[in-house]
N, C-alpha and C positions, 0 to 999 in steps of 0.2 A: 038841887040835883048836882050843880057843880060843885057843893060841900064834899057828897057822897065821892064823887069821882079824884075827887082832890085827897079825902083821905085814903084811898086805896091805892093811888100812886106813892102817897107820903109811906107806906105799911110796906111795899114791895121796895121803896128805895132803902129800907131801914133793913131789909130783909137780907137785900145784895149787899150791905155792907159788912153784916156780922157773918156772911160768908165768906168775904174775902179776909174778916179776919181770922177767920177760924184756918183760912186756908196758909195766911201770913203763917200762924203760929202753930199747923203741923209742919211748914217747911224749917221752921228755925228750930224746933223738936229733932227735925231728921238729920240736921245740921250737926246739930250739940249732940248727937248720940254717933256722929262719925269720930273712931278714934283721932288723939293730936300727929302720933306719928305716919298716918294714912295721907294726909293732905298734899298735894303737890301745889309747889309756886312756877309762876310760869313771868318770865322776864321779857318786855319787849319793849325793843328799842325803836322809837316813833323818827320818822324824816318827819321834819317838818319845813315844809320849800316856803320861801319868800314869804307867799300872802298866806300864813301861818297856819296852814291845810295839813291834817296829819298824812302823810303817806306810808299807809303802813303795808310795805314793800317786802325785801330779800332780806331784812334784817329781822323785821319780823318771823317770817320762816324760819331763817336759822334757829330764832331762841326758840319759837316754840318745838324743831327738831331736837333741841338738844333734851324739852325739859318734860316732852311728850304730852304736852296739856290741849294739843289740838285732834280733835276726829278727823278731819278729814283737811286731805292735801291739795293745797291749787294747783291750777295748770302750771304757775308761774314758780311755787314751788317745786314742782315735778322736773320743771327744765332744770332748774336750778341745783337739784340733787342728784339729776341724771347725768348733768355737766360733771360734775364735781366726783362722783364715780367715774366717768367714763375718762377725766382727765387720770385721777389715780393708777387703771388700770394701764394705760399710756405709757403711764411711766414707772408701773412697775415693770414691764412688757420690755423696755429699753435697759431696765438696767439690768434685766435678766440676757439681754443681748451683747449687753459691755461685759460684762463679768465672763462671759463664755469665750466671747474673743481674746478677751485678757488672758484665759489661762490656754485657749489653743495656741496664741502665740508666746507665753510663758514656753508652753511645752514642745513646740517648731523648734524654739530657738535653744532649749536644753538637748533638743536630739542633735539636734543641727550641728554644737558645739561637741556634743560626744562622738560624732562619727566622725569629725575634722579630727578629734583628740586622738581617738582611738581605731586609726583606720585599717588596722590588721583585727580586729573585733577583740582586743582585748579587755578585760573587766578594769573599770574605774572606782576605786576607790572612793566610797562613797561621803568616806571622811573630808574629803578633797571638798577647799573650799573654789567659788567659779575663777575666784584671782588665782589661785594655785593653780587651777586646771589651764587658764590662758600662756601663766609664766611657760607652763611644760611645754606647750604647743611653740610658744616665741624662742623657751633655747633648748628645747629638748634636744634629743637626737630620731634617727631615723629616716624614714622615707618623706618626713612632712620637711627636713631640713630643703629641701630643692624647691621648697614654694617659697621660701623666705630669703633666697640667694641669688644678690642682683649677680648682671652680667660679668664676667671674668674680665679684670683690667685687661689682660692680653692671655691670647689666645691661638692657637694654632689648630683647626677643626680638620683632618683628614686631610692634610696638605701632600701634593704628590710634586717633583720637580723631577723631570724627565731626565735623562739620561743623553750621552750622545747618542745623534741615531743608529739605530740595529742595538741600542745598550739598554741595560737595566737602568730602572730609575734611582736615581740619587736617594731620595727623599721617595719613600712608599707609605701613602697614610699617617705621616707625623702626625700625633695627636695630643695637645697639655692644653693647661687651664692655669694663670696663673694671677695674683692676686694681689694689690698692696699692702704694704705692712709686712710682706716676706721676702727673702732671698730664695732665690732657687737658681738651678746649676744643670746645665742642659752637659749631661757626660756622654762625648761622642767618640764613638773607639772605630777602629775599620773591620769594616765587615769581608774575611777571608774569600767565602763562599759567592760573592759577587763582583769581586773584585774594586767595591766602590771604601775609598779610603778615608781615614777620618778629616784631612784635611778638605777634601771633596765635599763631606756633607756638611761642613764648617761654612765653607767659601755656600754654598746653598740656600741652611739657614740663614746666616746673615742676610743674603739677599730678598729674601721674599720675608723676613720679618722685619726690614728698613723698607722694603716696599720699592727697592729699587729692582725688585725680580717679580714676574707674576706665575703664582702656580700651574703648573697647568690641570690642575684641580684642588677643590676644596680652599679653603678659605682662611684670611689674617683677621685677625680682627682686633680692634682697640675698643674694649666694652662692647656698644651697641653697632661700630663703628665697621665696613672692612677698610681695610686701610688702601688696598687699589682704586678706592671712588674717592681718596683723599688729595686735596691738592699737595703738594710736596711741601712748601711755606707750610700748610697746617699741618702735618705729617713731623717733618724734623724741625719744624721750628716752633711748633706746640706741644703734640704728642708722646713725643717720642725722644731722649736722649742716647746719642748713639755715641760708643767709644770704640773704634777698631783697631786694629793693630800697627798699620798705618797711617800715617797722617793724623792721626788722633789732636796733634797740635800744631800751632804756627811756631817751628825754631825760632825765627828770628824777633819776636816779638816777647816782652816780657810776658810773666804771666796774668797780671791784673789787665793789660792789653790780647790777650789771649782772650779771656774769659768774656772782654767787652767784641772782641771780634762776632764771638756767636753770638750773644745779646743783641746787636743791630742787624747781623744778618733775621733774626727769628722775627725781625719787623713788629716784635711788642711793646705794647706801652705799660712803664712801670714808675710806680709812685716813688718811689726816689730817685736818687740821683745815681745814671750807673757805677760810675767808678766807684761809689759806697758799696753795692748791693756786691758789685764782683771781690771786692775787697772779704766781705760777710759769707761770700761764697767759698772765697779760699779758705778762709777759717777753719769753717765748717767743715772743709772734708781732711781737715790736720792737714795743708800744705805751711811749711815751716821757713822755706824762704823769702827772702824781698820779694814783695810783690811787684817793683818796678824798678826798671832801670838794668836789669838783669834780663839777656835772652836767654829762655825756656832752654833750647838746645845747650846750654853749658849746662843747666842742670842736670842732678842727681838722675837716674832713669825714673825711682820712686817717684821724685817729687815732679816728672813728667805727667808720671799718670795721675797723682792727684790733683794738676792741672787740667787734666783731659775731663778728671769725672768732673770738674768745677763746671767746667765747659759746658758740659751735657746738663748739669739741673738749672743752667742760669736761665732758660727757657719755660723754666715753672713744668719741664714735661716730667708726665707721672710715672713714666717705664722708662727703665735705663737698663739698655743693650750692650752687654762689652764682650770683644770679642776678646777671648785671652788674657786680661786686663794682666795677670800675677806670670805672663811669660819672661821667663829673662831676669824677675829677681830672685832674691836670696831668701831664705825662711824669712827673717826678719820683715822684709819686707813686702815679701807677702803677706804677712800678718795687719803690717801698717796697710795696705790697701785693703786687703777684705774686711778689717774692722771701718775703715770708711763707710765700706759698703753697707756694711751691716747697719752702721748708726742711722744713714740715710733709712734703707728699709725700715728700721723698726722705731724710731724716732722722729718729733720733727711734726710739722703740717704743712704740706700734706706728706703722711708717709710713700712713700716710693713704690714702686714693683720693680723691683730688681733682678736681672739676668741675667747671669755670666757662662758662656760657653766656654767649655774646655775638655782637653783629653786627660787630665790629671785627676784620678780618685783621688787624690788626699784635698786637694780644691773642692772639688765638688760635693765632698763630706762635711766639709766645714758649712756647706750653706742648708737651709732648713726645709728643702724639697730639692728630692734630689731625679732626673725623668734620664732615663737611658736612650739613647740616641744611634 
């Protein structure tokens, strides 16, 4: 009996095996009948930690994304691709916000530049490159010149100087601007019709632009400066070189002792040695005599007054005030001073602001702004 039973298990085990070859060898049939260029490879990269476990992780993922050989996706790949998407868009998102900013402020700062350029709405030139278009605006002309033009060395803003009482004013709204680097000639004549004379508005101005007078309206000013909130030591012994008609020098003193007189009065400190500098001073302005040992009053009248202007710049001040300076010579010599003049103004560091009143048109022609008075 256990014969029987023995060989009909031995028949069914021999039965299951020629089925599973038959089954072996329609799968390697179905195999061999798929085209070669159909096949996909699939690449994965195995972690393998310490105790030499495969972990097959986010790199697995990757390959098998790239090579499409997996059905279906893990949780852990899904984060992992949802990440990686969602970072992309992040950052497409941002640079689609840089690029925007960039050209709205490209385009702020090209209008911004054309309405400073062209503030009457004139058309620009499109040929115009942006260095071209700033040069025009730095020295153009026009109404942009008054935003690029510091304060006037000196200045006289609407100044009024009263009159005796019951009388007309001397001085009604005087008004100039005036600047270093130039000469200019304040030409005051008498006015018939009020009876105030040109010596009158002479002896006026002087005073209230030395600051030894105060307006009694409108305002001096030295730059940013008025000159009535100045102390007098900062005023004429910085500010300010004064030459008037009077007193202009010490007679009895030569003139390298003249020049060191106002030097110690102006209480400045100077890096060399005075009697050098006043020496470099005389020079400067063509005085042709001994500098010492000779008092000023034997001298020439000329060589007085180029004594007087030495006087006035030995204080380093940047506006020089002369009252008359060319009264009392000869052509020649008026030439010899006003060329003084001149050379200070338009030569030199620092150039000068220079201003000569006078009632002489042929003087007052000779300098290069000429303001009627």
């Amino acid at each position: 009996m256990s014969d029987k039973n023995n060989d009909q298990e031995l028949e069914k085990t021999t039965d299951a095996t020629a089925d599973e070859v038959t089954s072996e060898t329609e799968t390697n049939d179905a195999i061999e009948s798929v085209p070669a260029d159909s096949v996909q490879f699939s690449v994965t990269f195995d972690d393998i930690d310490d105790e030499g476990t495969v972990d097959d992780g986010i790199y697995s993922a990757l390959a098998s994304a790239e090579t499409g050989a997996t059905d279906e996706t893990s949780e852990a790949e899904a984060d992992a691709i949802a990440s990686a998407n969602a970072s992309a868009e992040v950052t497409e998102r941002n640079a689609a916000r840089v690029n925007e900013t960039l050209r709205l402020a490209k385009t702020d700062h090209k209008d911004a530049l054309a309405e400073h350029a062209e503030p009457q709405g004139k058309a620009t030139d499109p040929t115009m490159t942006l260095a071209s278009r700033i040069d025009r605006v730095l020295v153009g002309g026009g109404s942009d010149d008054i935003l690029l033009k510091t304060y006037p060395t000196f200045a006289l803003n609407k100044v009024t100087v009263a009159g005796p009482k019951g009388k007309v004013n001397i001085l009604d709204d005087a008004n100039f601007s005036c600047y270093s680097g130039h000469a200019y000639a304040l030409l005051i004549s008498d006015d018939p019709d009020s009876g105030i004379t040109a010596d009158s508005k002479r002896r006026a101005l002087m005073g209230v632009m030395s600051g030894l007078t105060t307006p009694a309206s409108g305002t001096v000013m030295n730059k940013s400066a008025n000159i009535v909130e100045l102390e007098p030591v900062e005023l004429r012994g910085h500010r300010l070189g004064i030459v008037p008609q009077l007193h202009a020098v010490q007679p009895n003193l030569d003139a390298e002792q003249n020049v060191l007189y106002a030097m110690n009065a102006s209480n400045r400190n100077f890096l060399k040695p005075k009697p050098v500098i006043a020496r470099e001073l005389l020079a400067k302005v063509g005085f042709s005599e001994a500098t010492s040992g000779v008092a000023v009053g034997t001298l020439p009248l000329v060589q007085q007054r180029l004594v007087a202007i030495a006087r006035a710049i030995s204080t380093e001040a940047e506006v020089l005030i002369l009252d008359e300076p060319t009264r009392g010579l000869n052509a020649d010599d008026e030439v010899t001073v006003f060329a003084a003049l001149a050379k200070l103004a338009h030569t030199g560091d620092p150039k000068h602001c220079v201003i000569v009143l006078t009632a002489s048109r042929e003087i007052a022609e000779a300098a290069d702004i000429l303001f009627k008075i």
